[in-house]
N, C-alpha and C positions, 0 to 999 in steps of 0.2 A: 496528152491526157489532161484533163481538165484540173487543177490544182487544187490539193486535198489539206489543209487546215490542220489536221490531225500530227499530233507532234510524238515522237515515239523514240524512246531511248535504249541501247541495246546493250547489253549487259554480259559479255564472253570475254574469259581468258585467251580465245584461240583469236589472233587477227583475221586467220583465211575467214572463219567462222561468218568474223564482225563487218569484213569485206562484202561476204556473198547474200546476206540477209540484207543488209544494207543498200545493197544493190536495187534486191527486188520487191523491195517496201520502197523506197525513191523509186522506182518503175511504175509503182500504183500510183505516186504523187503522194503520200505522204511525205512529214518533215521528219529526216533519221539521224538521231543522234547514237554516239557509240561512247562504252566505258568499256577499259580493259579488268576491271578491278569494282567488285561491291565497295573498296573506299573512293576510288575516285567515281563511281557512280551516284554515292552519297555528298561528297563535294557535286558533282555536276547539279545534283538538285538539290541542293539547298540555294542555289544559284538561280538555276532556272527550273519550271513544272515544266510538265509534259500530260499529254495525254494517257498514256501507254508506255509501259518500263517489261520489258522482254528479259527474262533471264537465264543465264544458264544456272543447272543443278549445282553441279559441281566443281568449285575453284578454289584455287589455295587460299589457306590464311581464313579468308571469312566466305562462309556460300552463300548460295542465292537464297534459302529460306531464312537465312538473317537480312538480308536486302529485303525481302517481301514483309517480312514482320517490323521492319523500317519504315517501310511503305504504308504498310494501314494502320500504322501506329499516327504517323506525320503526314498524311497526304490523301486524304480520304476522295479526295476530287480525280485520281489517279489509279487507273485499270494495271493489273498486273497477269503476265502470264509466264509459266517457267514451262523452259526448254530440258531437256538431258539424253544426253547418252545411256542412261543407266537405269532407265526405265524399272522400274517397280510398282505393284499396287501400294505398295508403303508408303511408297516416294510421292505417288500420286495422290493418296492419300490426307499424307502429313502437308504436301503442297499447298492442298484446297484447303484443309481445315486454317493451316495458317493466315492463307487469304489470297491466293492466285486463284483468277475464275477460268484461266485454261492451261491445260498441262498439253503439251506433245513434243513426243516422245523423238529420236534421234532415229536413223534415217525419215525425215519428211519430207515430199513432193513442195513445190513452187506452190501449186495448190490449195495443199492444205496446212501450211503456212501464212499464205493470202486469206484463207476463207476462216480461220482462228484467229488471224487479227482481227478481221470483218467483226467476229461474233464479239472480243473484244470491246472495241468502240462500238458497238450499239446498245453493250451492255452500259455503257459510260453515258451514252446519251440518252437513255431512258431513264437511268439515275436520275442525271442533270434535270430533264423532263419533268420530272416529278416533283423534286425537287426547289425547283425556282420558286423565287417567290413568282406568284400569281400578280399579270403584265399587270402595266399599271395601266397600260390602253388595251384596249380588244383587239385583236388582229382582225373583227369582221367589224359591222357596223351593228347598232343598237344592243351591243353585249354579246353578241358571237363570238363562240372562241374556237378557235382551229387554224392550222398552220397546214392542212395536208393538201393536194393538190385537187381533190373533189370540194373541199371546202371552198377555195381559191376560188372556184368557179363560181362557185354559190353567192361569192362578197359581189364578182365581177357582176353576176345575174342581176343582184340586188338594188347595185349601185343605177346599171341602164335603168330596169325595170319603173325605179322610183321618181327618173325622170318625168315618166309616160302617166296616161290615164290609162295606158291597155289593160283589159282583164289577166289576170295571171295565175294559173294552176301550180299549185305547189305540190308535188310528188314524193313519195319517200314512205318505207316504214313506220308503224307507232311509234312513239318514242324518239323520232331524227330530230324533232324540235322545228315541225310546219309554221305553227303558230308564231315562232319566234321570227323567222324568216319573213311573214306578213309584215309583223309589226315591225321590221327593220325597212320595209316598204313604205309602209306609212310614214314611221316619223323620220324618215328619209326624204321625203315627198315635200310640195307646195303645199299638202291637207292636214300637215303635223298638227297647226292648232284646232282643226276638228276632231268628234270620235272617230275612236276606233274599237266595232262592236266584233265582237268574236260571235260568231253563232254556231252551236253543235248540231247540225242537221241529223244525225244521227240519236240524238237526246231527247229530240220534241215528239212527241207523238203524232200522228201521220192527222187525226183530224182537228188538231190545234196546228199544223203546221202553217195554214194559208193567213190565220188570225197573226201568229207569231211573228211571221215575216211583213205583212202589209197591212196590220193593224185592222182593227172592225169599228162600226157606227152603233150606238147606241139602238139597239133591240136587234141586231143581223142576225143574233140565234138566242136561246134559252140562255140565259143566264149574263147573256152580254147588257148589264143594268146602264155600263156607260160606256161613250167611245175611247175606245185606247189604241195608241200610235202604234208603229210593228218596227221592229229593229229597221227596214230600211229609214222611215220616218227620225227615228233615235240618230240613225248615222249623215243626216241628211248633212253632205256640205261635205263629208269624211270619205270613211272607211269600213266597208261590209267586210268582213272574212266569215265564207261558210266551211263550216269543215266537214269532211267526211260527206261532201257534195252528191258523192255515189249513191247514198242513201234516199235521197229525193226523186219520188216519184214521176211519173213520166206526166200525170195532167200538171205539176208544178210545175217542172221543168219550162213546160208551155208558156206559164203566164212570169215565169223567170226571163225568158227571153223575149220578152216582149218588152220587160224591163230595161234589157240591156236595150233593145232597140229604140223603144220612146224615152226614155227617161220619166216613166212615168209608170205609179201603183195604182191597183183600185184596193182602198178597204174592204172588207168581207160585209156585203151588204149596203154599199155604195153604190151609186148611180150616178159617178165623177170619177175620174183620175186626180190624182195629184202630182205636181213634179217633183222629181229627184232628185237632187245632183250629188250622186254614191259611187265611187271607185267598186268595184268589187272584184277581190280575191278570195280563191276557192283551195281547196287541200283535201286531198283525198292518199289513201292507203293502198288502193286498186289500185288494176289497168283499165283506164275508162274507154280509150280504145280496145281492147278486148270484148268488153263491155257492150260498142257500139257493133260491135261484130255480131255481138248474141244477140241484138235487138233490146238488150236489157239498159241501156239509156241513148237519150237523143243524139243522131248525131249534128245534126245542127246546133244544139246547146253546147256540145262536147268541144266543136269549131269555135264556137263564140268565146267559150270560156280560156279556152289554151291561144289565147294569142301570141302570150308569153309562156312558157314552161320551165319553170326549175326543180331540177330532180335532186331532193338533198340525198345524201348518201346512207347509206347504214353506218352504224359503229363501226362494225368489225373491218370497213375497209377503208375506216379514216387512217391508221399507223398510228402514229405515237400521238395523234390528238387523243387518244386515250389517256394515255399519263400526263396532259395538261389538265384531262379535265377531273383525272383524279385529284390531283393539286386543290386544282380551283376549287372543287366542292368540297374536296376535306378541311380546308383553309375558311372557307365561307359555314361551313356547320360548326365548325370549331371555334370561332368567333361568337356564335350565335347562343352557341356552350358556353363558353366561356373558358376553354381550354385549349392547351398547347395543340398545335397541327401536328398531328403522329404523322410520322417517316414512317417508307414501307423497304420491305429489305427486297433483295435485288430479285430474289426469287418469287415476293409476292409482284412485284412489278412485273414479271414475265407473264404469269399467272393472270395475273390481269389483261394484259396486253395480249396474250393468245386466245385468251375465253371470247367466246361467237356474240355474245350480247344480243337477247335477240328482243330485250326491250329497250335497247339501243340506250340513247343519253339518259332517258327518263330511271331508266334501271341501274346506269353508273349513281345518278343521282340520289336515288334510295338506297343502295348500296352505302355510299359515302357515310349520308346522315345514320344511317343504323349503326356502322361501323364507331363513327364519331360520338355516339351518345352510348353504344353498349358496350367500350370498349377503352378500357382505364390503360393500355401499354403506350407507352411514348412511342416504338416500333412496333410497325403490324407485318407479321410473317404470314405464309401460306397460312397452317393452322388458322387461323383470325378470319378468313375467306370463308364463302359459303361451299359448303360440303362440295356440290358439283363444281366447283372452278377448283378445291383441292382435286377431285375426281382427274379431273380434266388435265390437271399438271403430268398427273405419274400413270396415268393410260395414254398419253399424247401417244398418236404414230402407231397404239397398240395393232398389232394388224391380225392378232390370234382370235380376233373376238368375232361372233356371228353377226349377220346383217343384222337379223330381232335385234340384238343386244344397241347395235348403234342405232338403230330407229327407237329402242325405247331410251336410251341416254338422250339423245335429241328432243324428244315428246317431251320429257322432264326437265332436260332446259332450256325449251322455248315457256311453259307453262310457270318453270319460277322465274323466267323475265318477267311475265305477264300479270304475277300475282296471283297464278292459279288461272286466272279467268278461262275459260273455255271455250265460249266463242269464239275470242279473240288468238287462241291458241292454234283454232282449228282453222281459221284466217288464213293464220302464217303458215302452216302446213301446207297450207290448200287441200284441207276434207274439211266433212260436216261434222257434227258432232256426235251423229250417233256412230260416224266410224271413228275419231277419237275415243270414244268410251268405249268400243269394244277392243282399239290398241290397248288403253289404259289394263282393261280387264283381261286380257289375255297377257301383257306384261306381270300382272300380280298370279296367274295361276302357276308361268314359270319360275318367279319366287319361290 
């Protein structure tokens, strides 16, 4: 078995006890230490930390709820869980409040012994998570932060892609951070010291959009008094990013690929091409293969654009790049205040860490800075969260509830990722709006 870092001290009068636990924590590859005694427990660490300190309830002279109130008094870095034979709600109780995050109970399976340490140490490494000061290098490139293995992928995409001229489509949810991705292409690339023009295809209106993109000549329509350049002209020598690609029509599409193929635009009202010499990267929120399925965009553009594809991941299935990037934003709003980075206690950190996100980074983002500027507690607990993430904590796993009930809990926190927006809501569901607004409406009549 693969060797496990995690260091863990055991805490029992009984030797056979300190033997058999001992055993089957060194079986997982943990490192296990043993005390017979809360004093020589207390001599071992002051000596040495540990990860994780395992105690038993009940031992002569001094017990283990004075070792644990030892422990979170001196040792904050330091996970605690108590064992006993003598199981009580009391006992259980008085355990947690003092500061052990897992109690179980005496006869326990290999099991669930294993799977209670598990929860243990993830609970320590989410702390830690959180925690740290914010790196002092990025783990991705041009400010990327993520450690989790869909990310990994993403630095790895980055890193080839920036080599190349190839076109590259950028994939992912609102809110994964496309745009960011781009620009770690660019100023990754040989064309760093040229621009790099972001364009919202989805922003420009459908008959400004041919002016916008390849600029017009002086009189090409009403109101055109003089000629003006179009973003490719702007990024000439650079970097085009279109976003939201899906949104452009199928006659542009045409005279887009024709770009990629001559390296050349006509302004709207020209009677010449000009050259270009523009990288272009696209990002989109669809499936634009699906898309070429329904005839609803080209599939020849579709080819041209995806020569490269990086799919960045949602939120919710990065893991604990969550609680970096809690850090990182509460630490960067808090600077920007001018106030101390509040710490969040173990339970908003779960809270966090399990809620769906479904406006992904852009929504941890707003979250942070609202928390950081309305929000005077040096620790921020559950309470301090927004209504549906406390929701979300003490209904987890509810399974008494009717389907309505979870599809209207869902509708509600996709809509306050999104800010309310409703398009954008109905997106991510996949319905239109007017079936949104009749879930809406029929969720308020069972109120």
């Amino acid at each position: 078995m693969k060797e496990n870092k995690t260091s863990i001290l055991i805490v029992d009068d009984a030797p056979d006890t300190l033997e058999i636990l001992q055993r089957n924590l060194s079986a997982q590859g943990y490192l296990v230490f043993t005390a017979g005694s809360v004093v020589e427990a207390i001599k071992f660490l002051e000596a040495t930390s540990v990860d994780l300190v395992i105690t038993d309830l009940k031992m002569p002279k001094v017990s283990g709820l004075d070792l644990v109130r030892h422990v979170r008094e001196n040792m904050r870095d330091t996970e605690i869980m108590m064992i006993t034979g003598y199981a009580t709600v009391e006992g259980a109780v008085e355990a947690i409040k003092t500061g052990a995050e897992e109690y179980l109970s005496k006869p326990f399976t290999d099991e669930e012994l294993v799977e209670a340490v598990k929860r243990s140490v993830e609970k320590l490494h989410a702390r830690r998570a959180a925690e740290s000061e914010p790196p002092q290098k990025m783990t991705g490139p041009a400010g990327l932060l993520g450690e989790s293995a869909g990310m990994r992928e993403v630095f790895k995409a980055i890193t080839k892609a920036a080599t190349t001229s190839a076109t590259v489509l950028i994939t992912g949810e609102s809110g994964t951070g496309k745009e960011l991705v781009a620009r770690a292409i660019h100023y990754g690339s040989p064309r760093v010291s040229a621009p790099f023009v972001p364009v919202n295809c989805g922003g420009i209106p459908e008959e400004l959009f041919e002016s916008e993109l390849f600029g017009h000549v002086k009189g090409a329509f009403t109101g055109a008094s003089e000629s003006r350049a179009g973003f490719f002209q702007t990024a000439d020598g650079g970097t085009i990013f279109l976003d939201e690609v899906s949104e452009m029509r199928s006659s542009l599409q045409v005279k887009l690929l024709r770009v990629l193929q001559d390296k050349e635009v006509f302004m709207v009202g020209a009677s010449k091409s000009r050259k270009v010499n523009v990288r272009i990267l696209t990002a989109t929120n669809k499936d634009l293969h699906a898309l070429v399925g329904k005839g609803a965009f080209r599939e020849d553009f579709y080819f041209r654009l995806s020569v490269i594809t990086i799919a960045v991941p949602p939120l919710r299935e990065r893991g604990d790049d969550i609680l970096l990037l809690v850090r990182h934003f509460a630490s960067k709003f808090a600077r920007e205040a001018g106030k101390q980075t509040p710490n969040f206690t173990d339970k908003a950190l779960r809270a966090l860490r399990s809620y769906s996100w479904p406006g992904n980074v852009r929504e941890l983002e707003n979250l942070m800075q609202r928390l950081v500027i309305m929000t005077e507690e040096k620790t921020l607990d559950v309470p301090d969260l927004p209504s549906l993430m406390r929701f979300a904590v003490s209904a987890e796993n509810g399974l008494n509830r009717t389907l309505t009930e979870i599809e209207t809990e869902h509708i509600q926190n996709v809509l306050a990722g999104v800010g309310g927006n409703k398009t954008r809501a109905a997106e991510i569901l996949g319905i239109d709006r007017k079936t949104l607004r009749q879930k809406l409406k029929n969720a308020q009549k069972g109120n």
